[in-house]
C-alpha positions as CSV (number, residue, x, y, z in Angstrom):
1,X,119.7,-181.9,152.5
2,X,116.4,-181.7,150.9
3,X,112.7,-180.9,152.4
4,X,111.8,-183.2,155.7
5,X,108.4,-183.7,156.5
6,X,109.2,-182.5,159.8
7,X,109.2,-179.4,158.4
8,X,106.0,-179.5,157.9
9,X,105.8,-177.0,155.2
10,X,103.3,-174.2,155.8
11,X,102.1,-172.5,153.0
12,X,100.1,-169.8,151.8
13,X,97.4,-171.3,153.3
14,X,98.2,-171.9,156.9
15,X,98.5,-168.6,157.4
16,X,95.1,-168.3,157.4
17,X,95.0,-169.3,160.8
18,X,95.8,-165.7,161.7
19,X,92.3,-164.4,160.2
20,X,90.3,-167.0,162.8
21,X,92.6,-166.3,165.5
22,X,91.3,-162.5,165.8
23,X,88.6,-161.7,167.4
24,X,85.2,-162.2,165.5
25,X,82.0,-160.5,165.7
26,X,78.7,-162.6,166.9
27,X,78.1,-165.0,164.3
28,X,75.3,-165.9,162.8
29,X,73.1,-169.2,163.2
30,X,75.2,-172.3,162.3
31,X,73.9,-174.1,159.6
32,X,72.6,-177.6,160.3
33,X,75.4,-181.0,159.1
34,X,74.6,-182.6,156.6
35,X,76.9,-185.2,154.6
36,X,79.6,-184.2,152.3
37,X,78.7,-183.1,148.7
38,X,79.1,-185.9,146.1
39,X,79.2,-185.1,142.4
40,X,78.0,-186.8,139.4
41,X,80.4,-190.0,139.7
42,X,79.7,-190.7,143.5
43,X,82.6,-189.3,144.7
44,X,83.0,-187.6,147.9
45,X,84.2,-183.8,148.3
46,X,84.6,-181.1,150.8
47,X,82.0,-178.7,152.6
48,X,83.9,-175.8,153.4
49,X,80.9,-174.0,155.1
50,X,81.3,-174.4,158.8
51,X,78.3,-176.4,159.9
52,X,77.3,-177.9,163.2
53,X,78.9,-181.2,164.9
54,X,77.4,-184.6,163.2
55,X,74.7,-185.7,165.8
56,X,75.5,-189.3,165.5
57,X,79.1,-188.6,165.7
58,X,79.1,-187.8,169.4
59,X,80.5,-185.1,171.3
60,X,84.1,-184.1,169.7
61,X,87.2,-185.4,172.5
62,X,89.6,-182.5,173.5
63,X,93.0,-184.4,172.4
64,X,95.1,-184.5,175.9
65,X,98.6,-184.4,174.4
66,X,100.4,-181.4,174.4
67,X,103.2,-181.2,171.7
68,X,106.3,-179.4,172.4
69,X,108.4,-178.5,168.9
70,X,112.4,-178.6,169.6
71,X,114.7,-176.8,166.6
72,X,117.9,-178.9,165.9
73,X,120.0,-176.7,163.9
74,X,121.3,-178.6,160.6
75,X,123.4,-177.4,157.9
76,X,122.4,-177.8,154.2
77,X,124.4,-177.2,151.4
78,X,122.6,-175.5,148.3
79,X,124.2,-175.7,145.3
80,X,125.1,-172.0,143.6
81,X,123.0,-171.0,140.8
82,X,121.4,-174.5,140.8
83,X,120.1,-176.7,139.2
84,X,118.3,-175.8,135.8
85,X,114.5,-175.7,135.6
86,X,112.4,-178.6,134.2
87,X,111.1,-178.0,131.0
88,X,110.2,-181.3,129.6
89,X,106.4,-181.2,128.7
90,X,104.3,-183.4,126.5
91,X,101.1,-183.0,125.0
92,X,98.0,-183.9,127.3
93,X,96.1,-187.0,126.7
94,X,92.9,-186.9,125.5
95,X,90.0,-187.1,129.1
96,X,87.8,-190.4,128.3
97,X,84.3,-189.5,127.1
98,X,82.9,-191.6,130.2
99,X,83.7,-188.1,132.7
100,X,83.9,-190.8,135.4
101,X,86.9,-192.5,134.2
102,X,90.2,-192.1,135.5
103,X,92.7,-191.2,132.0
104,X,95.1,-192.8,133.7
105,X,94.3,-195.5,135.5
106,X,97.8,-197.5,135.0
107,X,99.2,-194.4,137.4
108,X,96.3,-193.3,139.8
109,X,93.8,-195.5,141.9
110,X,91.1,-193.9,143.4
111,X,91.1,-192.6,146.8
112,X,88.6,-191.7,149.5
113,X,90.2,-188.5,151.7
114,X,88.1,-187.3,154.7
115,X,88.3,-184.2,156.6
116,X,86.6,-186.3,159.3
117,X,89.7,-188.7,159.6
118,X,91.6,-188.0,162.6
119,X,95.0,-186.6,162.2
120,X,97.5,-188.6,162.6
121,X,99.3,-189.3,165.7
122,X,103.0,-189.0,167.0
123,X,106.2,-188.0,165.2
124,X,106.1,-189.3,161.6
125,X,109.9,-189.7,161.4
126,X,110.6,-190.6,164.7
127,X,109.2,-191.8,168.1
128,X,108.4,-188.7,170.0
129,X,109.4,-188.2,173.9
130,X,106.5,-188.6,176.1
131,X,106.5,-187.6,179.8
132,X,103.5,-188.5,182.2
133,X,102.7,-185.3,184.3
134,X,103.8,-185.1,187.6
135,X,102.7,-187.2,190.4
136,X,99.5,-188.5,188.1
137,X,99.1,-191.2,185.9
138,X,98.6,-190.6,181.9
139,X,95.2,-189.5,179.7
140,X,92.8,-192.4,180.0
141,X,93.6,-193.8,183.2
142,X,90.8,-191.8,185.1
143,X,87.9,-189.4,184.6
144,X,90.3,-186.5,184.7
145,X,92.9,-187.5,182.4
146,X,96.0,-185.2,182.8
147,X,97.6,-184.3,179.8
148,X,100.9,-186.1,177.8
149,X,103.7,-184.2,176.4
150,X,105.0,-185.0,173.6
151,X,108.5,-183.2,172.4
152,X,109.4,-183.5,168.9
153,X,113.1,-182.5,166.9
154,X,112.1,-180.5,164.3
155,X,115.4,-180.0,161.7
156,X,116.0,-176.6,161.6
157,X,118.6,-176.0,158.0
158,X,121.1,-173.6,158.0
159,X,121.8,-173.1,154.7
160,X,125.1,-172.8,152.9
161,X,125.9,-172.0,149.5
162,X,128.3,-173.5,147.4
163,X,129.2,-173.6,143.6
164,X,127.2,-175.8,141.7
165,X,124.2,-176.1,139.2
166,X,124.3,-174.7,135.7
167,X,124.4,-170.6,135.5
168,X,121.0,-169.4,133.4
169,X,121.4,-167.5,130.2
170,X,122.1,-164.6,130.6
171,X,119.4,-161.6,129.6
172,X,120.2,-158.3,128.5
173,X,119.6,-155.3,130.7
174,X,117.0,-152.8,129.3
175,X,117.9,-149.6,128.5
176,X,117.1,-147.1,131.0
177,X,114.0,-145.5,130.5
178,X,112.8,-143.4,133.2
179,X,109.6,-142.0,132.9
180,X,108.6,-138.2,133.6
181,X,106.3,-137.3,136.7
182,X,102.5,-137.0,135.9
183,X,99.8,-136.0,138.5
184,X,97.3,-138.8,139.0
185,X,94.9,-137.3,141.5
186,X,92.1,-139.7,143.1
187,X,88.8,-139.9,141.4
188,X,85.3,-139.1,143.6
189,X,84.4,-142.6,145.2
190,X,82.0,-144.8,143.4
191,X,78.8,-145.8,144.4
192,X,79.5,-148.8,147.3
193,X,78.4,-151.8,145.9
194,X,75.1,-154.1,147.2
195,X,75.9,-157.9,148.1
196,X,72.5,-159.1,147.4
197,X,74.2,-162.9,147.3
198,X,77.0,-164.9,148.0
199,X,76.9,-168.2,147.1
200,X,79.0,-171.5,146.8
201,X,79.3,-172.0,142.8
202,X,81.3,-175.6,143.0
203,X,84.6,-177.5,143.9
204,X,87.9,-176.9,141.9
205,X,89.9,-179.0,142.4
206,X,90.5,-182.2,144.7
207,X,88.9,-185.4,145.3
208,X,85.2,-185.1,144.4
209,X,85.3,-182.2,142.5
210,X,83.7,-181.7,139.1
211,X,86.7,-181.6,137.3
212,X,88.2,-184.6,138.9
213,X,91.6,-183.1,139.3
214,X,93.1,-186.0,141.4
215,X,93.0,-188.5,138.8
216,X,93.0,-186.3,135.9
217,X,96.1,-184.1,136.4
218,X,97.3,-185.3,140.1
219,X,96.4,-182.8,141.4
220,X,94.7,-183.7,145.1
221,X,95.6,-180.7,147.6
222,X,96.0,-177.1,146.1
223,X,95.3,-173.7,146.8
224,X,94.7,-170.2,145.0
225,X,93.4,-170.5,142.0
226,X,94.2,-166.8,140.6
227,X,93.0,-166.2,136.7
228,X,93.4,-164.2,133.8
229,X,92.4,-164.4,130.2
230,X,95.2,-165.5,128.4
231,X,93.2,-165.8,124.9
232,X,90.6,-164.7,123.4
233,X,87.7,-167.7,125.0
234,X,90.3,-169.2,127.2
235,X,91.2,-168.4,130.9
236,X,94.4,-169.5,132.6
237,X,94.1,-171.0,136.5
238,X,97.1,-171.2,138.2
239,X,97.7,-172.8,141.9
240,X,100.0,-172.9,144.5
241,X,102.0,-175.6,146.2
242,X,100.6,-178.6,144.9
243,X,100.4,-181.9,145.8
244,X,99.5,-185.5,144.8
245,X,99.2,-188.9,145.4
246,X,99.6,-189.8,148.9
247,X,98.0,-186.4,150.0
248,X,95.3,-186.3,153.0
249,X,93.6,-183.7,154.5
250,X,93.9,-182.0,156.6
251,X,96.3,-178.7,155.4
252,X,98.9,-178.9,152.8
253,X,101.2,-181.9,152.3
254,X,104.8,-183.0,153.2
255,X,107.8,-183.1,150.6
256,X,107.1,-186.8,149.8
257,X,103.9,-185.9,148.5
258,X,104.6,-185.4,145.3
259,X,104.8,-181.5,145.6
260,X,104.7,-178.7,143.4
261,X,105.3,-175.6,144.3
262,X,102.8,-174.2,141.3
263,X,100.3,-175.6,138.4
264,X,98.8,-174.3,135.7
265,X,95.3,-175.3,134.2
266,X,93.0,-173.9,131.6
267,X,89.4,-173.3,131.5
268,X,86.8,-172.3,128.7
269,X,83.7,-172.7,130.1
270,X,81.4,-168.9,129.7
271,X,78.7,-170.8,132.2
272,X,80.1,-170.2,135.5
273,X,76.9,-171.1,137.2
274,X,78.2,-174.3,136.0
275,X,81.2,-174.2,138.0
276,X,84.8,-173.2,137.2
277,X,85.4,-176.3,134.9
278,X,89.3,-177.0,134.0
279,X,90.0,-178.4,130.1
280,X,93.7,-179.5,130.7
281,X,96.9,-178.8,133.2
282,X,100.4,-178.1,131.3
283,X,102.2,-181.7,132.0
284,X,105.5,-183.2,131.9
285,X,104.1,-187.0,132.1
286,X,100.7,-188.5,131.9
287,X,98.1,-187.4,134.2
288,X,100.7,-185.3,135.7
289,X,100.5,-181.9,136.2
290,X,104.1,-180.0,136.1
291,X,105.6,-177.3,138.1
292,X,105.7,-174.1,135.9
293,X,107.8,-172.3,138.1
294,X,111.0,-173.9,139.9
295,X,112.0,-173.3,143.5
296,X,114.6,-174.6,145.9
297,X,112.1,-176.0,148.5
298,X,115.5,-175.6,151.0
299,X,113.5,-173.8,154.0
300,X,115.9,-170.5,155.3
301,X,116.0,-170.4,151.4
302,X,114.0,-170.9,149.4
303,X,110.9,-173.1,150.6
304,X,108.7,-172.4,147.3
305,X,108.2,-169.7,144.6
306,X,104.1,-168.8,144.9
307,X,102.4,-167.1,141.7
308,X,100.2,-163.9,142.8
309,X,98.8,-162.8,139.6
310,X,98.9,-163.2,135.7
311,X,97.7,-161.2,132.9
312,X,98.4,-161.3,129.2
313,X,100.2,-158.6,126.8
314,X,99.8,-159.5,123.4
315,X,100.7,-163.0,123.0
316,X,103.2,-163.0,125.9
317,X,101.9,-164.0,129.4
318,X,103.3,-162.6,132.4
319,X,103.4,-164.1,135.9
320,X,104.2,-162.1,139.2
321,X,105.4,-163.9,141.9
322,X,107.0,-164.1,145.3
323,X,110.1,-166.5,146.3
324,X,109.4,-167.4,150.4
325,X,112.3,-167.8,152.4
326,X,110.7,-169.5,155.4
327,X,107.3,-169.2,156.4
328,X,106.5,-167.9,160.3
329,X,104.9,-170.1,163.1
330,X,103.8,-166.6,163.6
331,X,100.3,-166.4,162.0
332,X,99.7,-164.1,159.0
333,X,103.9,-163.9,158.7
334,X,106.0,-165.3,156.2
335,X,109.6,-163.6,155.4
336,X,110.2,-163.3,151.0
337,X,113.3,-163.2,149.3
338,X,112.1,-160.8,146.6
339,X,109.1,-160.8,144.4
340,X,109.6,-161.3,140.7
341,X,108.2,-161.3,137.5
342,X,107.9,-164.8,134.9
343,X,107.4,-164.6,131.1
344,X,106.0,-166.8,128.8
345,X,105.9,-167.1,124.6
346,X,104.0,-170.6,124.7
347,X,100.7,-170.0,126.3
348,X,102.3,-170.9,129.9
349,X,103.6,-174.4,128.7
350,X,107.1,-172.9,130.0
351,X,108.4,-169.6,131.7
352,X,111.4,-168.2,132.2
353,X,112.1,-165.9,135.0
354,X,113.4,-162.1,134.9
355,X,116.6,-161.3,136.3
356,X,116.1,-157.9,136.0
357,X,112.2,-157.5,137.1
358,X,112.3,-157.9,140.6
359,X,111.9,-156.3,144.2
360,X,114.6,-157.7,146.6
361,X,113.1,-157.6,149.9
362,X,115.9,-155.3,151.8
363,X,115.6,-155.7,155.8
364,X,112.2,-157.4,155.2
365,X,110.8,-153.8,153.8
366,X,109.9,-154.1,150.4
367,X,106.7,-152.5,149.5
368,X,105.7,-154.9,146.5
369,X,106.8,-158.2,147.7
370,X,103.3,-159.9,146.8
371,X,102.1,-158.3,143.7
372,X,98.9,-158.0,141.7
373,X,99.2,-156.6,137.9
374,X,96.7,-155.7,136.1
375,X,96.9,-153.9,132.0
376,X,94.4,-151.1,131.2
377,X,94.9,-149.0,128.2
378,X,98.9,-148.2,127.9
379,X,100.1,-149.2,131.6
380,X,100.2,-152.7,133.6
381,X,99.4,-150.9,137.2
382,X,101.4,-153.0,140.0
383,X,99.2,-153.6,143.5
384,X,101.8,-154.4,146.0
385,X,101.7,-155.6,148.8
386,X,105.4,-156.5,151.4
387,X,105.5,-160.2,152.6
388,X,102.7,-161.3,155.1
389,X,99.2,-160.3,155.6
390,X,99.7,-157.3,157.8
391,X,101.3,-155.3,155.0
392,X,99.1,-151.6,153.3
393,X,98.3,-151.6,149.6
394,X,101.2,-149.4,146.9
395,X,100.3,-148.5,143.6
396,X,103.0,-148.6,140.9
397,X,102.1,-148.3,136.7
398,X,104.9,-149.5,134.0
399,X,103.9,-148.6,129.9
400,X,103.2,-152.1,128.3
401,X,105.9,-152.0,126.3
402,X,108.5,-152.1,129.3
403,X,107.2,-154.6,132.0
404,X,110.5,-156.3,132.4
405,X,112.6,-153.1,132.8
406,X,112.1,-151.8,136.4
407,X,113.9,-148.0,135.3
408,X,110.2,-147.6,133.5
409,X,108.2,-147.8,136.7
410,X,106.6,-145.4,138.7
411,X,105.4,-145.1,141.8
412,X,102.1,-143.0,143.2
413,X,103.3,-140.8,146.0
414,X,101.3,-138.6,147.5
415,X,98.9,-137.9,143.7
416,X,101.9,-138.1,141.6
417,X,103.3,-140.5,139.4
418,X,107.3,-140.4,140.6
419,X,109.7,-142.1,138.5
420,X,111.5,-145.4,140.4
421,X,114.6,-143.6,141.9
422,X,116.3,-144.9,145.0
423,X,113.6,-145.4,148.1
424,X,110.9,-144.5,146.3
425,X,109.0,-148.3,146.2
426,X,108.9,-147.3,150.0
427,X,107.5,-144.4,150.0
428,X,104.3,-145.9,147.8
429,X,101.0,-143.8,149.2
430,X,98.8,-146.2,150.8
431,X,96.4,-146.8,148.6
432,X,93.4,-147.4,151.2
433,X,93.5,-148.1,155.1
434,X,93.8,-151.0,157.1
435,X,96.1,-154.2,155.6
436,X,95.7,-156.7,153.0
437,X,96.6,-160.0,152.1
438,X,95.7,-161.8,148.6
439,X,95.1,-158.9,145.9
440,X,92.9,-159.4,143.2
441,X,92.4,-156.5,140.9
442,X,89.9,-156.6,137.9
443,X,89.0,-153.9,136.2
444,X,85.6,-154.4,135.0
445,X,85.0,-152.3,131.3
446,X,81.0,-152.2,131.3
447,X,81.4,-150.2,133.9
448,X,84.6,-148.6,133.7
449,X,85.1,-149.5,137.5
450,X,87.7,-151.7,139.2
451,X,87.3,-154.4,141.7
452,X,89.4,-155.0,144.7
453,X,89.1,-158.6,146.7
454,X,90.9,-159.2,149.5
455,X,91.2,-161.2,153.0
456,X,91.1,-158.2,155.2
457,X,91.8,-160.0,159.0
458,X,90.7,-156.3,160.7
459,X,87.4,-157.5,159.2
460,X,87.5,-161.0,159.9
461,X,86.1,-161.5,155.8
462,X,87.2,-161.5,152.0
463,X,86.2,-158.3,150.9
464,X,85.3,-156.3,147.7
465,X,85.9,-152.3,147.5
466,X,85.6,-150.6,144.0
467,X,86.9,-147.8,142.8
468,X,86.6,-145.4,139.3
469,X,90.7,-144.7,138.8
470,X,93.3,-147.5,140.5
471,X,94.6,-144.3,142.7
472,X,91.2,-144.4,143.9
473,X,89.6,-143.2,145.9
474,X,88.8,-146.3,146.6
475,X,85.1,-147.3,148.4
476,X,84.8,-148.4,151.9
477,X,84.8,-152.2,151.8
478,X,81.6,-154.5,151.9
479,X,82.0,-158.3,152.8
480,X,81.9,-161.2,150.5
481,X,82.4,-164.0,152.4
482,X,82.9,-163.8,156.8
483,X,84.9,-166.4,158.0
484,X,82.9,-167.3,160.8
485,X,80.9,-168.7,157.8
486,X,84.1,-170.4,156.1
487,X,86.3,-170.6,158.8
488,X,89.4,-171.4,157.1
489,X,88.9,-169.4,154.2
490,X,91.3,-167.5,152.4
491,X,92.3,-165.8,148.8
492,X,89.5,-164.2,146.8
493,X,90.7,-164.4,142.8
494,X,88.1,-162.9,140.9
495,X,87.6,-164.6,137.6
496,X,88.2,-162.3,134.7
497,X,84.4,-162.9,133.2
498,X,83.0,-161.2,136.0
499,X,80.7,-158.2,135.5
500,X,79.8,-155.5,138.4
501,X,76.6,-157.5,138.9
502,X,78.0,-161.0,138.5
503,X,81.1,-161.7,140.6
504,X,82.6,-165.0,140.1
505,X,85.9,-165.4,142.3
506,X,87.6,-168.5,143.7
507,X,88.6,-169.0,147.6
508,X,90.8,-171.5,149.2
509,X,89.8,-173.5,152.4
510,X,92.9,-174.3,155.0
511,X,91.7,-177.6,156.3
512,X,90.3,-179.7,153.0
513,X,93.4,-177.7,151.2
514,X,91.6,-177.0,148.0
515,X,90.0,-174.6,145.8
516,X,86.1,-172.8,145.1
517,X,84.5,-171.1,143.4
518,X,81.6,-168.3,144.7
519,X,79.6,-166.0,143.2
520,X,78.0,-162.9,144.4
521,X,75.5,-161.1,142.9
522,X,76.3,-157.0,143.3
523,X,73.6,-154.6,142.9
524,X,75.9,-151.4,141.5
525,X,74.5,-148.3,141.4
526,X,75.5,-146.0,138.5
């Protein structure tokens, strides 16, 4: 059986519930409404500040149903290796020179989403079960309406494999090559950076955005947004679960949407106080953006396959990556298969994934289940994170030259680089305290200093620490962006054209489901 959209497929995103859910310090004054942005073709977009009720929209109604989920266990075959990834791609048709004109307007219309619509009600595949409370009437019959249950079957798979598919080819093993211990003690911290400004640069992605992504690429609901720079001038963007036409806020979308568990985009523009503007999506039909990396989307299995950073060797690209098993009605939870590393030889038109690079997540303990690499002179250094948002930060390092062969890493335990031998992934030193969700590393080399951006939910904020040597010592961390401000905030990909006094990093927003980009000005002490 394939995805149901009573599964209603959580991703990356919805976990970001779990940061509001914690207790917050006093906010600060709301800022007044005021209408949705609209860019340069009229179209509406989303505000993700968190701004106070619409005064000529009334007092907001407390909805009086309460909605009881009920697992149905089901059994789902899934076919043993698989099926074979989609590689079919075509060359990207040129954008009209009017910027308001759809490319394609034979596929995609042009429609008007709304956070403000309300969500929609009872069971989309089935008429729910409602019950009146007892000895009362139902909401609406009286001033004090008492509240409707609703209970609602929610398919529950119990996967089971079974041959099938087409087997991969198969890819040699790497030599062993295990590299010698080397003491890497922690560097005095640097000077703790300034915010002077944080400030909302523009929309990504979605309807209403600059860069028109809906009817460009169909791409109306995404998240992420992580970067590197893939070429000399040219940036890659890649997203999470996507989805298209027939997508409405609010969250992510259903199976029917036409989701993607990933994107890919590309971006030139050295102005970012213009905005993160996109050139072109990798596509497999027109206006179409295409999955890069496959997944099963068979919940209990394999629900999606999310990208968590990229960076560029030479003319290879690399993608890490985590493959979700099931995400948690638990906030800030989700339960990985392993995390993984992607290759590519075309500029990220196709990848193929490692079967030798990658981090089986044993008991639910792996160390470096949601990764962030990042290349400085002869190593890619390996942030790791295990699956969830409640996980502490390991440091790994692998020599360029080896990034695929995991016999080549090492891990920093307690100031020394150790080579990867048995438990040792485990036994990574946290690298600062508290947990982290989200890594973004850049290192920045005007300065010589790396950057560290995270959604830290102890802090109730996306926040920046810095540090002289990726061991550290790492400084205390300052706040870029407090989710009582942008309540359903999450991510915090810095752009690799950021300086220490100009940073330029995208964040995704739970409820319009899309992407933005912020800047904050840093005043960094030498």
């Amino acid at each position: 059986m394939g995805f149901r959209t009573t599964d209603g497929l959580i991703l990356s995103g919805v976990l970001a519930i779990g940061a509001i859910m914690l207790p917050a310090a006093p906010a600060a004054a709301v800022p007044a409404w005021q209408p949705p942005p609209v860019n340069s073709c009229g179209e509406t977009g989303f505000d993700p500040l968190k701004r106070q009720s619409n005064p000529e929209g009334g007092a907001p109604q407390p909805d009086p149903t309460i909605r009881l989920t009920v697992p149905v266990p089901e059994i789902t075959t899934v076919e043993v290796p698989g099926p074979k990834p989609d590689t079919t791609r075509i060359d990207p048709v040129a954008l009209p020179e009017d910027p308001c004109a759809a490319p394609c307007p034979d596929i995609r219309d042009n429609p008007k989403p709304t956070l403000e619509a309300p969500p929609p009600e009872g069971n989309p595949t089935g008429a729910p079960t409602t019950t009146g409370a007892p000895g009362g009437s139902n909401a609406g019959d009286g001033p004090l309406p008492l509240p409707k249950i609703e209970v609602r079957p929610e398919t529950e798979p119990i996967p089971i494999p079974v041959p099938g598919g087409e087997p991969p080819e198969p890819q040699p093993l790497p030599a062993a090559d295990v590299q010698p211990p080397a003491a890497a003690p922690t560097a005095p911290p640097a000077a703790i950076p300034t915010v002077d400004s944080v400030e909302l640069v523009n929309q990504v992605t979605g309807h209403g955005s600059v860069n028109r992504t809906d009817t460009r690429w169909s791409v109306d609901g995404t998240d992420l947004g992580l970067m590197w720079e893939n070429q000399p001038g040219q940036v890659a963007v890649v997203f999470g679960d996507t989805f298209g036409k027939g997508w409405e806020p609010i969250g992510a979308g259903t199976g029917d949407q036409d989701w993607r568990s990933n994107t890919i985009a590309y971006s030139s523009n050295r102005d970012l106080s213009r905005g993160l503007l996109l050139d072109n999506f990798v596509q497999d039909t027109r206006c179409h953006a295409t999955e890069i990396l496959n997944s099963r989307k068979i919940r209990n299995y394999e629900i999606t396959t999310i990208p968590t950073s990229g960076f560029a060797v030479g003319d290879r690209q690399y993608l890490s990556y985590m493959s979700v098993n099931r995400w948690s009605k638990i906030p800030g939870m989700w339960w990985t298969n392993h995390g993984g590393i992607a290759w590519s030889d075309d500029n990220g038109r196709t990848w193929t994934k490692s079967q030798w690079a990658r981090w089986d997540n044993m008991f639910g303990l792996g160390r470096f289940q949601v990764a962030t690499m990042v290349p400085q002179g002869d190593y890619v250094y390996t942030f790791g994170t295990p699956n969830g948002r409640m996980g502490v930060i390991g440091l790994a390092r692998v020599p360029k030259d080896q990034v695929l062969n995991k016999t080549a890493y090492q891990y920093w335990i307690n100031g020394t680089w150790t080579a990867a031998d048995g438990a040792n992934e485990l036994l990574a030193t946290p690298l600062v305290s508290g947990t982290a969700s989200e890594l973004s590393i850049h290192y920045d080399r005007d300065s010589g200093r790396w950057q560290m951006v995270y959604l830290d939910l102890q802090r109730h904020a996306i926040v920046l620490r810095t540090a002289a040597e990726p061991q550290g010592s790492w400084t205390e961390p300052v706040a870029l962006v407090d989710i009582d401000d942008y309540p359903t905030a999450y991510g915090g990909f810095i752009h690799p054209w950021s300086t220490a006094r100009d940073l330029y990093f995208t964040v995704s927003a739970w409820n319009s489901y899309n992407v933005y980009l912020m800047h904050a000005k840093l005043d960094q002490e030498n």
